[in-house]
C-alpha positions in Angstrom: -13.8 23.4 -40.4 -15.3 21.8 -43.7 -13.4 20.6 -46.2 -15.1 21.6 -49.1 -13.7 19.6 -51.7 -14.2 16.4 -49.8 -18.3 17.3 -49.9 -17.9 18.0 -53.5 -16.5 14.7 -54.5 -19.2 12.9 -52.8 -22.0 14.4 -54.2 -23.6 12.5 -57.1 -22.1 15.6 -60.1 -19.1 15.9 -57.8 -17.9 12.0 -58.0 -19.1 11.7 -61.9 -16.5 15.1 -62.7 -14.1 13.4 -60.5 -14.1 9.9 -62.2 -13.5 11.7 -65.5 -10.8 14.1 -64.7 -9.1 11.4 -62.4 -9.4 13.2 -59.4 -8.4 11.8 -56.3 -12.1 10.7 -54.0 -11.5 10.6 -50.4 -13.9 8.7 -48.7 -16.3 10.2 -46.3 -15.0 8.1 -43.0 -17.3 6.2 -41.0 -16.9 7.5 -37.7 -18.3 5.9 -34.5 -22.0 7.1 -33.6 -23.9 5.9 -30.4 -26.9 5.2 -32.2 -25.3 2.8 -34.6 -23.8 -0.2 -34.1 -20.2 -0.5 -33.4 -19.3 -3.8 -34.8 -21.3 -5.3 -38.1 -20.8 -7.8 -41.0 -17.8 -10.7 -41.5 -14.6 -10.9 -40.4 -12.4 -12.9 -42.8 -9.8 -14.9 -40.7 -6.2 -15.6 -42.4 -3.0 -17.3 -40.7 0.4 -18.2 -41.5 1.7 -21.6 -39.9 1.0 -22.3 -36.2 -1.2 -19.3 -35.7 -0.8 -18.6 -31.4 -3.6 -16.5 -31.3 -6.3 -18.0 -32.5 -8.4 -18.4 -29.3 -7.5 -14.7 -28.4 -9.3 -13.8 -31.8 -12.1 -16.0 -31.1 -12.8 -14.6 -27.8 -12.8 -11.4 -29.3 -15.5 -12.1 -32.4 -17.3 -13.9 -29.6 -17.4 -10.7 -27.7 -18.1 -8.0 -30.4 -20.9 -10.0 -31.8 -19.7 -10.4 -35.4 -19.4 -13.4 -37.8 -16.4 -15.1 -39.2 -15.0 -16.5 -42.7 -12.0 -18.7 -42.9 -9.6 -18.4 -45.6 -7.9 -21.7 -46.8 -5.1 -20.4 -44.9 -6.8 -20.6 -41.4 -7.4 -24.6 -41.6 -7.7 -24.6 -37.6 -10.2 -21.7 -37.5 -13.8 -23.7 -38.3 -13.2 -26.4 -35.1 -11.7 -23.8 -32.8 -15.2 -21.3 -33.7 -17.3 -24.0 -33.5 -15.9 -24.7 -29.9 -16.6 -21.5 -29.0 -20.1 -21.6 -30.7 -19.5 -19.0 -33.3 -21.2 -18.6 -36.4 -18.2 -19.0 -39.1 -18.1 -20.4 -43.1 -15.5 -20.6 -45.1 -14.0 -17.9 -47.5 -14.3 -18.7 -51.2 -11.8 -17.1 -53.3 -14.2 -17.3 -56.4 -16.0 -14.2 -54.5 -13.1 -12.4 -54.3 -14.4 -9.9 -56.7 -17.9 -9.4 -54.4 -16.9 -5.7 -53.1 -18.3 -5.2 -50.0 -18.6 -8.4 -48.5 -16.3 -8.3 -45.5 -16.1 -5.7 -43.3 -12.7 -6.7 -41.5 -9.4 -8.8 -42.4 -8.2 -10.1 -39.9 -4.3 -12.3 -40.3 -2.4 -13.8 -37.2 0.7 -14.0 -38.0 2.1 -14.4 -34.9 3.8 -18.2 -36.1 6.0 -17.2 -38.8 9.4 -17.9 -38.3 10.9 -17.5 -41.6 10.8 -15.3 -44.7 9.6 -18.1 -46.7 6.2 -18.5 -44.6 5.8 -14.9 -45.5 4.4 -16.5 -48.8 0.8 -16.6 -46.6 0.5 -13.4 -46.4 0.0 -12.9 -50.4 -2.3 -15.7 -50.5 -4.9 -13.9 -47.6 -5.0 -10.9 -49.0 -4.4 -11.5 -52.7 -7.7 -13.5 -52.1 -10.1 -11.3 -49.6 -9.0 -7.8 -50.5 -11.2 -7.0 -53.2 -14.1 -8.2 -51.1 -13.2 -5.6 -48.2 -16.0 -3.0 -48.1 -15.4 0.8 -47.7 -14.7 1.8 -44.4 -13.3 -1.8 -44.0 -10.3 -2.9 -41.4 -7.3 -5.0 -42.0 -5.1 -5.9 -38.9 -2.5 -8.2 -38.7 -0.9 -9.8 -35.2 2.5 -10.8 -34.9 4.9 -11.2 -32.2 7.9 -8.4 -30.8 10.6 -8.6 -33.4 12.9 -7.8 -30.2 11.6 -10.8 -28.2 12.0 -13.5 -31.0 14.1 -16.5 -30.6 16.1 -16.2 -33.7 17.5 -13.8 -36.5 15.0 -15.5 -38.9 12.2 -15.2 -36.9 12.9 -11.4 -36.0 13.3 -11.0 -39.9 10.1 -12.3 -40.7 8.5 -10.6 -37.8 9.8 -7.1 -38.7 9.0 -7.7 -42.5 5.0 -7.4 -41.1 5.7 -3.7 -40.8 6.3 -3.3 -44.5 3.3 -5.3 -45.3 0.8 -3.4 -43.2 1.7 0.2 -43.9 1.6 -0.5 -47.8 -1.7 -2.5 -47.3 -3.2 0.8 -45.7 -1.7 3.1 -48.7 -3.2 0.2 -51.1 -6.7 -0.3 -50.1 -8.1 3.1 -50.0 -12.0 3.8 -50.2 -11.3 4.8 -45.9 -9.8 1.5 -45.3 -7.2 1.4 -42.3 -4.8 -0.9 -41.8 -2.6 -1.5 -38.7 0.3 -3.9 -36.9 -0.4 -5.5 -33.2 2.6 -7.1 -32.2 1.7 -9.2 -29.1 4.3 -10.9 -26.6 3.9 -14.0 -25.3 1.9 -14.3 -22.1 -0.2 -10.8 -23.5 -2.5 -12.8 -25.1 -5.4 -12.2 -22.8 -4.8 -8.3 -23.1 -5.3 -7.8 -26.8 -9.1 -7.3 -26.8 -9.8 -3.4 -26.2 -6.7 -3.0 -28.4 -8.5 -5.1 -31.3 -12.0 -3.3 -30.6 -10.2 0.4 -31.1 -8.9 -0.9 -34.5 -11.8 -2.7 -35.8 -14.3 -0.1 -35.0 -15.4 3.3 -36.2 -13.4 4.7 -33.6 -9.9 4.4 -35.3 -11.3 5.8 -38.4 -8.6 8.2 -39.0 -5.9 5.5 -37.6 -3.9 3.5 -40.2 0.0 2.5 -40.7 0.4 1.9 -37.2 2.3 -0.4 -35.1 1.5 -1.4 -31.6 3.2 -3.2 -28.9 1.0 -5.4 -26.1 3.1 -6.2 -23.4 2.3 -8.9 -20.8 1.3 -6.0 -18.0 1.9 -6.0 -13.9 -1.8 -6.6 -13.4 -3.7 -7.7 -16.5 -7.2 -7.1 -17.3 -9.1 -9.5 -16.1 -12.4 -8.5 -15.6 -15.0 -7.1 -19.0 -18.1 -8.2 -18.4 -19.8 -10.0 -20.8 -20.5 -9.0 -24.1 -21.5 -5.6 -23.1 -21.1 -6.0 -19.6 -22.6 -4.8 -16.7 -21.4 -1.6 -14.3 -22.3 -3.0 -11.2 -20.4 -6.1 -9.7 -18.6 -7.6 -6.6 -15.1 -6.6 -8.1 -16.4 -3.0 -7.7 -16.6 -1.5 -11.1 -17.5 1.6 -10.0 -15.3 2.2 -7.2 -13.3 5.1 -7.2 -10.2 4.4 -4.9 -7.3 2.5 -5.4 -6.1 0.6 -8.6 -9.0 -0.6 -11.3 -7.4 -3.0 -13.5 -8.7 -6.2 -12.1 -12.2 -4.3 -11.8 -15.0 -5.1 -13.9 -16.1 -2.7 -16.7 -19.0 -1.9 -19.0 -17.8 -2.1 -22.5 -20.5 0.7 -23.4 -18.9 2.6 -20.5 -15.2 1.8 -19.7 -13.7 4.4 -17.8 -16.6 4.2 -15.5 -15.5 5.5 -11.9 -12.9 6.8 -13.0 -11.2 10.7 -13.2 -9.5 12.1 -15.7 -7.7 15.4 -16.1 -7.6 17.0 -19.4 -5.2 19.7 -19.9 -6.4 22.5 -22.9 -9.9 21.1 -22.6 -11.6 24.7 -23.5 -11.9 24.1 -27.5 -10.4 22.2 -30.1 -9.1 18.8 -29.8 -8.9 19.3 -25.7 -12.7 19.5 -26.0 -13.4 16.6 -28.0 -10.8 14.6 -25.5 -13.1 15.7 -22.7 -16.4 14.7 -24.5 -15.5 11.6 -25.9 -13.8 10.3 -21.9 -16.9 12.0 -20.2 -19.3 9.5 -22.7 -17.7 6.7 -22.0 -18.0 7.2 -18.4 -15.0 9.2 -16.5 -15.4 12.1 -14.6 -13.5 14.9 -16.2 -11.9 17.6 -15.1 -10.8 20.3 -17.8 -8.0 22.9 -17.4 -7.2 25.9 -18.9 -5.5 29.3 -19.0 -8.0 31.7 -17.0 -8.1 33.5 -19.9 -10.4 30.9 -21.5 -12.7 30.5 -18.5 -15.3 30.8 -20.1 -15.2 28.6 -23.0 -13.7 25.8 -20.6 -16.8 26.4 -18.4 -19.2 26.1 -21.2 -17.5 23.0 -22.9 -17.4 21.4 -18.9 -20.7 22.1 -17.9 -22.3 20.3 -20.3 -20.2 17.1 -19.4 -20.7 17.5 -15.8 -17.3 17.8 -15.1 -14.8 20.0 -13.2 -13.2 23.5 -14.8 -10.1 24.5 -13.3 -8.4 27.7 -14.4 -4.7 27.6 -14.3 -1.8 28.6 -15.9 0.3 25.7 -16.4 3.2 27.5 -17.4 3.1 29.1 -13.8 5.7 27.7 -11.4 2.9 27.8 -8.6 0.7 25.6 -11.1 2.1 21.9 -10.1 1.4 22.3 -6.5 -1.8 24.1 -7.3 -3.1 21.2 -8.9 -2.0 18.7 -7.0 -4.0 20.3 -3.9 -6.9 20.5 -6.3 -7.1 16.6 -7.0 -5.7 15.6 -3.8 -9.0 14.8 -2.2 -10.1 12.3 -4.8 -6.7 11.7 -6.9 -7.2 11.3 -10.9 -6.8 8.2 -13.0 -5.9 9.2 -16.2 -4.0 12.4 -16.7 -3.9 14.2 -20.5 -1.5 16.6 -21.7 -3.1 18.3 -24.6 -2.4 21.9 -23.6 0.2 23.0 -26.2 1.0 26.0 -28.6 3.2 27.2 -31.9 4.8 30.6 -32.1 6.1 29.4 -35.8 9.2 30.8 -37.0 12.1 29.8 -39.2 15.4 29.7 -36.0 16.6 32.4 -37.6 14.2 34.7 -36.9 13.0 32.9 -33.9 13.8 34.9 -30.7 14.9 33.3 -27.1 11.3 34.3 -25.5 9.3 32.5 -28.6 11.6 29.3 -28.1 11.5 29.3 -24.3 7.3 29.5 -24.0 6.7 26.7 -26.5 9.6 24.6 -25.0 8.2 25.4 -21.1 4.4 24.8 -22.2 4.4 22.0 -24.4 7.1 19.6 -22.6 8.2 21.1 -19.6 5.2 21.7 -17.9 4.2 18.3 -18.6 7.4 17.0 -16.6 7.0 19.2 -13.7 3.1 17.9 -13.7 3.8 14.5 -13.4 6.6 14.9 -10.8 3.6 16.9 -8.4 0.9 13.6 -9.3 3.1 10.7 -9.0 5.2 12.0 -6.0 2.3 12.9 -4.0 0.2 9.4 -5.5 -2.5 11.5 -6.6 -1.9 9.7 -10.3 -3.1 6.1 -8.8 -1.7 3.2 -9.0 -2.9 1.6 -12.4 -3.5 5.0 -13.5 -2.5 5.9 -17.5 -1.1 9.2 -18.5 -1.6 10.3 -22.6 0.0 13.2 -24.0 -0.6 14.7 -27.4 3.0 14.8 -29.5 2.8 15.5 -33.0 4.0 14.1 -36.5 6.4 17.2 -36.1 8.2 15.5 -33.5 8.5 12.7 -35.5 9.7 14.2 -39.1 10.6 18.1 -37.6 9.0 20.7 -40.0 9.6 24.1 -41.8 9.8 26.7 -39.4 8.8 24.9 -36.4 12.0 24.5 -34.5 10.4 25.1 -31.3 7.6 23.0 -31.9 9.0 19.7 -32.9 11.6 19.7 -30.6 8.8 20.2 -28.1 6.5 17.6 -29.5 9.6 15.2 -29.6 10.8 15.7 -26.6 6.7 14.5 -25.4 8.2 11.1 -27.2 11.1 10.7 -25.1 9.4 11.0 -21.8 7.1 8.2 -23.0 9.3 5.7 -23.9 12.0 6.5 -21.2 9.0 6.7 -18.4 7.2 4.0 -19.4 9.5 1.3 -17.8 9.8 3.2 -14.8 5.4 3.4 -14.4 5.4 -0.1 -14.9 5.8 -1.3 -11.4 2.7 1.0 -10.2 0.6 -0.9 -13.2 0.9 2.8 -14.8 1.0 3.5 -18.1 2.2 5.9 -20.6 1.9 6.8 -24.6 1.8 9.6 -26.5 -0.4 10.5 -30.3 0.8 12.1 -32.5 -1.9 13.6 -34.7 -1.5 14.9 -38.1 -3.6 17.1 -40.3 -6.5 17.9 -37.9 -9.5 20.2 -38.9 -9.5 23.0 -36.0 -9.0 26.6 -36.0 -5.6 26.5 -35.7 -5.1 24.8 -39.3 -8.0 27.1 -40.5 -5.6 30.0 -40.6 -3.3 27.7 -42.9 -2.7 29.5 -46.1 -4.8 27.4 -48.6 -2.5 26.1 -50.9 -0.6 24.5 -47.8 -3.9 23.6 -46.5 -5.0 21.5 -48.8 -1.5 19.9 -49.0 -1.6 18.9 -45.7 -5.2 17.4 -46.2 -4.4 15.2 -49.2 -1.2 14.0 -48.4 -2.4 11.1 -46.5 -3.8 7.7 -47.3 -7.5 9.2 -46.6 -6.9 12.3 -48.8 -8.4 14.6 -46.2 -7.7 16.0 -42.9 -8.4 14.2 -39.7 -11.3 15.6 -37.0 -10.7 16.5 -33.0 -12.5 13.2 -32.1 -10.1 11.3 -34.1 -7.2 12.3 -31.7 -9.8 11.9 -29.1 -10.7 8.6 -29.6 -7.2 7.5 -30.0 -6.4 8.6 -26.5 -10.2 6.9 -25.0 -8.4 4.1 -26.2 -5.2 4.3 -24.6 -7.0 5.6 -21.3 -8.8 2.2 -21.3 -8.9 -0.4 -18.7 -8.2 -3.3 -21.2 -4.9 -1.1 -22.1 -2.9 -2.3 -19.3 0.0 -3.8 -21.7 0.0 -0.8 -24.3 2.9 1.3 -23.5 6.0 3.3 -24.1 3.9 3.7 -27.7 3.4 6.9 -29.5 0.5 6.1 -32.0 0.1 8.7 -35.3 -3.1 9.9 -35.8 -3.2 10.9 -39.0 -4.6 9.1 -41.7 -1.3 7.0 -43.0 0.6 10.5 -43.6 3.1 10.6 -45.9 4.9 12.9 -44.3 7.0 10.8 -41.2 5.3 7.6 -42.2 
């Protein structure tokens, strides 16, 4: 669906009328495209004292290709990037005013222990801010506030959160800005986190807060800078656990299955295409009413279309007979639907269907994949919640409770899946542009568009990319985390 007003702003006439009247100017967002590259320009680097993750950051910049600028507050940055050969400066605060100049800001902050070394905080960003170019990314790294040694040090820890979510409502001009809190001994696990958030990819990401987690198995094995598919730790491979596999940065899931649940349109589509590019072997399911849309989008990804009912108390054992051959290693609840209606009004039959699609079904799956191990070992399972589960909404009884019930299997399964190296996390999207919010009325349409950090509505691939991300090899120690997609709303935030 287009958004109208967006394309109006950006058009030379549109943007002159809106500078004038003071209208709000959402950015156009710089998605990921395969024929661009992912990762360009400087990375400013910022610390408070004792920064612990410095060589995790460098390993990263080494990785992605990009070149770094220290700030005066990241005195141990130059000698450490010189060691590992990287091209790096320093950050002068007299170019502060040059927009444009960075493309990422990045602050460990992982040493704080103390409200007063929050002070190094307002000196980073104070300084580099104004030289963040559109489109930029801010993340800053901290440690678990639940893990810290000491009431200050939690303080000072948790105090990050209030930082970052006003930085992303501050910064504008499609700037995101997110919160990687990583425990000790996860330090080697933070890099396809900190790719997702510096790239196009998490364009429609910002305010969040993620938890890395020092996982059963680790990822060990990326190869290279880009990587190669083929090698002895058999990247390919299809049996059996893949964490300490290699993998092909340009192609991740690689090898891999993945079932996508509502895959015939719609966000379920754009799941499937974006996990089909980046390597996995999809298989979509829908309603058999939809066979033929789901055979259309599948076909072109090379994938496999299976026509259930999910609702259907036959359709757990169904599916697990139609995997059990090969098994699946990621596993995507997306199917969902609203029958919207103040409780009220709402009848028993209207409350049941949503409840039994949305959240039961998704519990009765799971029970059929991991019973039977047709979810493998090292396997991750995503489902798609909402920011209704999270803040409830007019006349959607049904659906938030729904949507937050998806929340509490994630966090109350997650410790359970660990052992088996599996994980599980949930998005929550927001605004999205699909036919389903195309039949808003308009006046509650463009509400829900501009009532965001990004002053527009989010796209399928957005959520898509979110849960590529989360279905990742390098995603071992991300989960029990339910991740917003939706452009810093203000609504939940």
């Amino acid at each position: 669906m287009n958004d109208s007003y967006l394309k109006f702003v950006n058009s030379p006439f549109g943007a002159r009328l809106a500078r004038s009247l003071g209208l709000p100017k959402p950015e156009v967002l710089r998605r990921y495209r395969a024929d661009r590259p992912e990762f360009d320009g400087l990375i400013a680097i910022g610390a408070g004292p004792a920064p612990r993750l410095f060589d995790a950051l460098a390993n990263l910049v080494a990785s992605i290709g990009m070149t770094s600028v220290a700030h005066e507050s990241a005195g141990l940055w130059v000698p450490l990037a010189n060691r590992h050969g990287l091209m790096t400066g320093r950050f002068e605060p007299a170019e502060a005013g040059s927009a444009g100049k960075l493309a990422a800001l990045l602050f460990d902050a992982s040493g704080i222990e103390d409200s007063s070394q929050l002070e190094a905080l307002h000196g980073f960003f104070h300084d580099t801010l104004r030289s963040l170019g559109k489109c930029g990314r801010i993340v800053v790294l901290g440690r678990p506030p639940e893990a810290c040694a000491t009431p200050r040090q939690w303080t000072a820890q948790r105090a990050l959160e209030g930082l970052t979510r006003s930085l992303g409502k501050e910064a504008r001009r499609g700037i995101t800005a997110n919160l990687v809190y990583v425990a000790e001994g996860a330090e080697h696990e933070v890099e396809a986190t900190l790719r997702f958030f510096l790239s196009p990819r998490s364009a429609y990401v910002s305010g969040q807060v993620v938890r890395i987690a020092a996982s059963a198995t680790g990822m060990t094995g990326a190869v290279g800078k880009v990587g190669t598919a083929a090698s002895a730790s058999g990247a390919s491979g299809t049996a059996g656990s893949h964490e300490a596999a290699a993998f092909d940065w340009r192609q991740p899931l690689a090898g891999r299955r993945a079932l996508v649940t509502g895959a015939a349109r719609g966000i379920g589509a754009a799941i499937a295409d974006v996990l089909a590019a980046q390597g996995a072997h999809v298989i979509g399911l829908d309603i058999p009413s939809a066979r033929d849309a789901l055979d259309a989008t599948i076909r072109q990804l090379h994938g496999t279309a299976l026509a259930f009912d999910i609702a259907a108390p036959e359709a757990p054992a169904q599916l697990a007979a139609a995997l059990d051959e090969l098994g699946v290693d990621i596993v995507v609840h997306n199917a969902g639907i609203t029958k919207d209606k103040t409780i009220a009004k709402m009848t028993g039959a209207a409350w049941q269907s949503v409840i039994d699609i949305n959240l039961s079904a998704q519990e009765r799956i799971d029970d059929a994949l991991l019973a039977g191990g047709i979810l493998r070992d090292g396997g991750r399972i995503v489902a798609v919640s909402s920011i209704s589960g999270i803040a409830g909404n007019l006349g959607q009884t049904n659906y938030a409770t729904s949507k937050a019930g998806v929340i509490g299997r994630v966090q109350s399964m997650a410790p359970q899946l660990r052992a088996r190296g599996i994980t599980i996390n949930a998005v929550a999207p927001g605004f999205i542009e699909t036919q389903m919010t195309a039949k808003i009325p308009l006046v509650i349409r463009e509400a829900g568009r501009r009532m965001n950090s990004m002053s527009q509505g989010g796209q399928p691939v957005d959520v898509a990319q979110a849960i590529a991300w989360l279905a990742h090899p390098g995603s071992a120690g991300v989960t029990g985390q339910v991740v917003r997609v939706c452009g810093q709303s203000l609504i939940g935030a």
